[in-house]
C-alpha positions in Angstrom: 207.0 151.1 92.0 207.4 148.3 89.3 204.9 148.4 85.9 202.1 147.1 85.7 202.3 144.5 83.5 198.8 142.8 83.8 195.9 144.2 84.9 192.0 143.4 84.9 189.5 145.9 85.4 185.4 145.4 86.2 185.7 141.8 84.9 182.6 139.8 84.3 181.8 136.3 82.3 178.9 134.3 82.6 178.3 130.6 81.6 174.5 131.1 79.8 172.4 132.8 82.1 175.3 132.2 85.2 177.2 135.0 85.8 180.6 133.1 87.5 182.6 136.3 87.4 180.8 139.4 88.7 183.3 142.3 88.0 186.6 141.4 89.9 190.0 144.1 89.8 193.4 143.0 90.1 197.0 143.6 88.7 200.2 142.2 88.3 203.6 144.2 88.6 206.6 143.4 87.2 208.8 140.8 89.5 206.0 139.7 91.6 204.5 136.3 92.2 200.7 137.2 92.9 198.2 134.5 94.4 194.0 134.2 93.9 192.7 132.2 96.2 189.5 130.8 96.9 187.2 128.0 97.3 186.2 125.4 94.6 183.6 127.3 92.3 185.1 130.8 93.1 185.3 131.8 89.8 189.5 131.7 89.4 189.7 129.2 86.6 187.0 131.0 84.7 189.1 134.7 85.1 192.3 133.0 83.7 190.4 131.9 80.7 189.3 135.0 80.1 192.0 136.7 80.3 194.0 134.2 77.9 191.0 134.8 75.5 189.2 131.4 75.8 186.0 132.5 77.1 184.3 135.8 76.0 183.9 138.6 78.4 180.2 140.2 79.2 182.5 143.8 80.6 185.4 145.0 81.8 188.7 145.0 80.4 191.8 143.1 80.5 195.2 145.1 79.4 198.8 143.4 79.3 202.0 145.7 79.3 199.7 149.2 79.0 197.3 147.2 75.9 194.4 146.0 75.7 193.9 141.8 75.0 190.3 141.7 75.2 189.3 139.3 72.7 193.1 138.4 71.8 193.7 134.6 70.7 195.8 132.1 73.0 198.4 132.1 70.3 198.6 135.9 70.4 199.7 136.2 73.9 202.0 133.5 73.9 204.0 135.8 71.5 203.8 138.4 73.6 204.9 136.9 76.7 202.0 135.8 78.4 201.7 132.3 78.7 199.4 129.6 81.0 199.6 126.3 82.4 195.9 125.3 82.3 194.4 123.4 85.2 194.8 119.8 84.0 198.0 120.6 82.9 197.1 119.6 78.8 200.4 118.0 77.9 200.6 115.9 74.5 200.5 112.6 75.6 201.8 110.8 72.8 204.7 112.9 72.2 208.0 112.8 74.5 209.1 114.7 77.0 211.6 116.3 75.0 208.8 117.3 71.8 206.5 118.6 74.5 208.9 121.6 75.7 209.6 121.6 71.9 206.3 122.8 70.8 206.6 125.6 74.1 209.1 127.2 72.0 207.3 126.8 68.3 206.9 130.6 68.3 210.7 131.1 68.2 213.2 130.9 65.9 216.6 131.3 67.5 217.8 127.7 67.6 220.9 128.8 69.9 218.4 130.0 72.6 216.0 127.2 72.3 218.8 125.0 73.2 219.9 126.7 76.5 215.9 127.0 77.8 216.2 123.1 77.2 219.0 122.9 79.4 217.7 125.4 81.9 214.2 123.4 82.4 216.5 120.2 82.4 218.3 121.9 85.6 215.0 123.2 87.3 213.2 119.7 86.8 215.7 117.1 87.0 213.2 114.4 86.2 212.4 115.3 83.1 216.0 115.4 82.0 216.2 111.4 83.5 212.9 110.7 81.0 213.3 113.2 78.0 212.5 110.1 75.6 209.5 108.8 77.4 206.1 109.7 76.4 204.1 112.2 78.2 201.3 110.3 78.4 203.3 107.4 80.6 204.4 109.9 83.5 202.7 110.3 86.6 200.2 113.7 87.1 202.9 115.6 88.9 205.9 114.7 86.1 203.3 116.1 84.0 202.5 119.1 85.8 206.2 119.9 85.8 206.5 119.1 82.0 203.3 121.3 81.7 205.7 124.1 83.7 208.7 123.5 81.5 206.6 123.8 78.1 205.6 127.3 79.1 208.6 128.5 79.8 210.3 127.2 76.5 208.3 130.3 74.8 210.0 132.2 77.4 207.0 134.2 79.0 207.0 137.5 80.6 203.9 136.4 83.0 203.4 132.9 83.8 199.5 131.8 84.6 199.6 128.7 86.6 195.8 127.4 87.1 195.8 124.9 90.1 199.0 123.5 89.4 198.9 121.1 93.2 195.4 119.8 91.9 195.4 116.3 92.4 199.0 115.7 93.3 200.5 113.5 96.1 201.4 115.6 99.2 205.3 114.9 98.6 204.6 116.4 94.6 202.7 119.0 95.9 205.9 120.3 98.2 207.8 119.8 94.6 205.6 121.8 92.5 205.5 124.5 95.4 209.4 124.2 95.5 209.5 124.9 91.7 206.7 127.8 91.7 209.3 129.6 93.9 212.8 128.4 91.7 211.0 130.2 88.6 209.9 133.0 90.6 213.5 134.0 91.9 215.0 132.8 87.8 213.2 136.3 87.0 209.4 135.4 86.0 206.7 137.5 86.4 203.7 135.0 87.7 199.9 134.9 88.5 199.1 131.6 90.3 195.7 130.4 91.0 195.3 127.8 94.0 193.1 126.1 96.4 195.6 125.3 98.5 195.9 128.8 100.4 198.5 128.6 102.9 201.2 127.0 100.1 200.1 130.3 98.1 200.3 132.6 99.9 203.5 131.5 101.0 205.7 132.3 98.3 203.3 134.9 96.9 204.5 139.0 97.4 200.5 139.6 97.4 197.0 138.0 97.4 193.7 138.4 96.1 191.0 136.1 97.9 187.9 135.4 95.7 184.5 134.3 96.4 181.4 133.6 94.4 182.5 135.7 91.3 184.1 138.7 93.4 187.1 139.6 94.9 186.6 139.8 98.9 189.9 140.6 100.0 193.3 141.7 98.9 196.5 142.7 100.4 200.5 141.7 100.9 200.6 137.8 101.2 202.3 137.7 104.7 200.0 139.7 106.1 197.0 137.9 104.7 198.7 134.6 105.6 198.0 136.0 109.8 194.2 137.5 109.2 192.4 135.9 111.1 189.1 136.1 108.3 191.5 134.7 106.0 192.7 131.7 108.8 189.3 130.8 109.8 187.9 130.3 105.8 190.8 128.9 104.0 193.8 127.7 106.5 191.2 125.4 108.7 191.8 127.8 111.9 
């Protein structure tokens, strides 16, 4: 069986007297593209900002390759290989295309390397290679979410967190995104991807974790999952 490269254990955060996360398990393995799903309000944004340290957690623990993060600064991870494509995607608006996947790879040094991820986000997202001088700020939401994707991969991530990234995007972007999800998948990335969109997720995912109302509800090998008829009925509109 592969590592474990990420795994949370009893995990709870609450917003004041809310708790939105009421103690949910899960891991990560080495090679694997795992999907949490759930409903709007489920509590899947609020675990990925825990686990990237930007909210405090009330329990549990959250360890990355065998150590614990718990408390561990955004800037932290990123040099240790776990990096995340926030919902809202966050790219600097007033800088270019090529400055934003730039500042993915500040942490690095090795100029040689730098230049080949360049060229190796240029070949997965073809449109940002046509617009590498345009601002960021100027491109539609699903050049930007692609952009957003690139940037993380510039610090060249172990585990890749990707936080809604079909939110708000045209049906002919979302089949783009979903496209690219499984092109960096297969180039060797570890990823954790939190959607709405179930079906899509589950789809390229290896496994799945369904969430509800601060708790995991239902786990188990993506294919399978994708023909339950529980998970049909709540989240494929069957």
């Amino acid at each position: 069986m592969s590592q474990t490269l990420l795994k949370v254990s009893g995990l709870k955060v609450a917003y004041g007297g809310i708790q939105a996360v009421k103690g949910v398990d899960f891991e990560v393995r080495e090679g694997e593209l795992v999907s949490l799903i759930g409903s709007n309000g489920a509590g899947k944004t609020t675990t990925m900002k825990a686990i990237t340290g930007l909210l405090p957690l009330r329990d549990g623990e959250i360890s990355y390759l065998g150590e614990s993060i718990r408390g561990r600064g955004a800037w932290d991870l990123v040099k240790k290989g776990l990096a995340m494509v926030p919902e809202g995607r966050g790219v600097f608006t007033r800088m270019t295309i090529t400055e934003n996947l730039q500042m993915g790879a500040h942490i690095r040094k090795d100029k040689q390397g730098i230049a080949e991820d360049m060229e190796r986000v240029f070949t997965t997202f073809p449109r940002l290679k046509e617009r590498k001088d345009q601002l960021a700020g100027t491109m539609s939401g699903g050049e930007q979410q692609m952009l957003a994707m690139g940037r993380a991969l510039m610090s060249r991530p172990k585990v890749l967190l990707l936080d809604e990234p079909s939110m708000g995007l045209s049906p002919i972007m979302v089949d783009k995104i979903f496209e690219v999800v499984g092109e960096v998948h297969k180039q060797g990335v570890t990823i954790l991807l939190v959607e709405q969109n179930a079906s899509r997720a589950l789809e390229i995912a290896n496994r799945g974790y369904v969430m509800e109302s601060g708790l995991i509800t239902m786990n188990g090998q993506a294919q399978q999952m994708l023909s339950d008829p529980k998970v049909r009925a709540a989240y494929l509109g069957e």
